[in-house]
C-alpha positions as CSV (number, residue, x, y, z in Angstrom):
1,X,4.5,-20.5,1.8
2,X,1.2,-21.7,3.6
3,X,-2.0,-21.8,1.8
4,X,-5.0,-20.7,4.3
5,X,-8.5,-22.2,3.5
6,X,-11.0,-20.4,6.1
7,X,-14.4,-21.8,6.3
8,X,-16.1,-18.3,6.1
9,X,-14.9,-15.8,3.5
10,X,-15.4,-13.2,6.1
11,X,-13.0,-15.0,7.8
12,X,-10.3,-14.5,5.1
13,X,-10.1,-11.0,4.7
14,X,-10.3,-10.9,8.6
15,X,-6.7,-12.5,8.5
16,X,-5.4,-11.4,5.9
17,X,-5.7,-7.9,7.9
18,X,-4.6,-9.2,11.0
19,X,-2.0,-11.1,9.6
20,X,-0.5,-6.7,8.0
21,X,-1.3,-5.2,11.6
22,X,2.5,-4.7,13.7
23,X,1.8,-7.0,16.3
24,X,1.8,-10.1,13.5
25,X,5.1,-8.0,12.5
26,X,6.6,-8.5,15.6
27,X,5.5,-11.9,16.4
28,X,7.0,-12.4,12.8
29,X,10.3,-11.2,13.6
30,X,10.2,-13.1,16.5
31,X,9.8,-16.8,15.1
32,X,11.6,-16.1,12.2
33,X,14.5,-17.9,11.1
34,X,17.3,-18.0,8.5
35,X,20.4,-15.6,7.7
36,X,20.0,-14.6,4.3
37,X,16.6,-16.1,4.0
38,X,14.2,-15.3,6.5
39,X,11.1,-17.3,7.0
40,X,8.7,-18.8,9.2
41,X,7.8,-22.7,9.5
42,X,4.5,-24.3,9.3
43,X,4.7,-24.6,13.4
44,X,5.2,-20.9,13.4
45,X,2.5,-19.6,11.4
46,X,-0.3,-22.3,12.8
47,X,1.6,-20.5,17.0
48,X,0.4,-16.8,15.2
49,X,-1.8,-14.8,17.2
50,X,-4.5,-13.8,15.5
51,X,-7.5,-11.6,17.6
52,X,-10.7,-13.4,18.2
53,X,-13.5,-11.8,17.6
54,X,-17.5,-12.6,16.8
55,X,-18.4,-13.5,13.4
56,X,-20.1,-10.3,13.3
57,X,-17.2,-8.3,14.4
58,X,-14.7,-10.0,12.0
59,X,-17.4,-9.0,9.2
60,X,-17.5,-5.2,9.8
61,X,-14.2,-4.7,10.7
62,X,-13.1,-6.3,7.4
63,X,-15.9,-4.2,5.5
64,X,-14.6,-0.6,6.7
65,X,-10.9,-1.9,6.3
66,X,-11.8,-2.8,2.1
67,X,-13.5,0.4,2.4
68,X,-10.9,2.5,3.7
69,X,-8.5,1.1,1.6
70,X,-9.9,1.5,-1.0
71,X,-10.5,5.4,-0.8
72,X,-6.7,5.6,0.0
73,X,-6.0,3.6,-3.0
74,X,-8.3,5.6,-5.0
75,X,-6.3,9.1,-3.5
76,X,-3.0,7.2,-4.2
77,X,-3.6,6.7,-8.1
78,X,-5.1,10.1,-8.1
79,X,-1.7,11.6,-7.0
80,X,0.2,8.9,-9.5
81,X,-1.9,10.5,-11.7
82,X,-0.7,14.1,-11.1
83,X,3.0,13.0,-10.4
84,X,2.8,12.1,-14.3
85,X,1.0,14.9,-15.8
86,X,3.3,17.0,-14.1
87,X,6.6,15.1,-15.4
88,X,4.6,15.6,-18.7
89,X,4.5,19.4,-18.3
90,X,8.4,19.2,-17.3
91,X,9.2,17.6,-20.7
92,X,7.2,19.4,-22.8
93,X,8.7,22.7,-21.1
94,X,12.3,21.7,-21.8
95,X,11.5,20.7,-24.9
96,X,9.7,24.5,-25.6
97,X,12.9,26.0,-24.0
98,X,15.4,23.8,-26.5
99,X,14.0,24.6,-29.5
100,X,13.5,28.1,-28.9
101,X,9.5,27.8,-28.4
102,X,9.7,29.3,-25.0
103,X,11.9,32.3,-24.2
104,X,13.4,31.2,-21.1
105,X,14.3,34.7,-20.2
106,X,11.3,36.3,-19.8
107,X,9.1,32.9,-19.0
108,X,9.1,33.3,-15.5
109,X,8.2,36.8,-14.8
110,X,5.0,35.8,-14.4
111,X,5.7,33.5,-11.6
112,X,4.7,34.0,-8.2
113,X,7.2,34.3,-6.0
């Protein structure tokens, strides 16, 4: 584990993304070491490539990142959402059909399809 202190908290998020892009995947893979535990040494992480880029760059590439991520995130918990209200309706509509609440025979006729 390596504990990064950037000067500039701009400068955080600005690896923090680099650090989740493929290329820092690959370079991973390609200092890594160990069998059944992979990981990197301090030599290897301080020999990472990250891009450099202005201040000003860094800053509102990072801002539209956080942004973008968090409209996906937002879409993501959205669809969790769904995902369980749905698994909700499943239950309750086993449940109807067990007991004898819904009559399973005619239920779907008015389906689509």
């Amino acid at each position: 584990m390596a504990r990064l202190r950037p000067q500039d908290p701009a400068d955080a998020d600005w690896v923090a993304w680099t650090l989740q892009t493929a290329h820092a995947h690959d370079q991973y893979l390609l200092h890594a070491y160990g069998g059944t535990k992979i990981g990197m040494g301090l030599d290897q992480v301080k020999n990472l490539n990250v891009p450099a880029v202005d201040r000003r760059m860094r800053h509102e590439i990072s801002t539209k990142l956080i942004a973008e991520w968090d409209r996906h995130s937002s879409a993501v918990d959205a669809l969790r959402h769904s995902i369980d209200l749905l698994a909700e309706y499943k239950t309750s509509l086993i449940t109807a059909a067990v007991t004898g609440d819904l009559d399973v025979t005619t239920a779907g006729s008015g389906i689509p399809g």
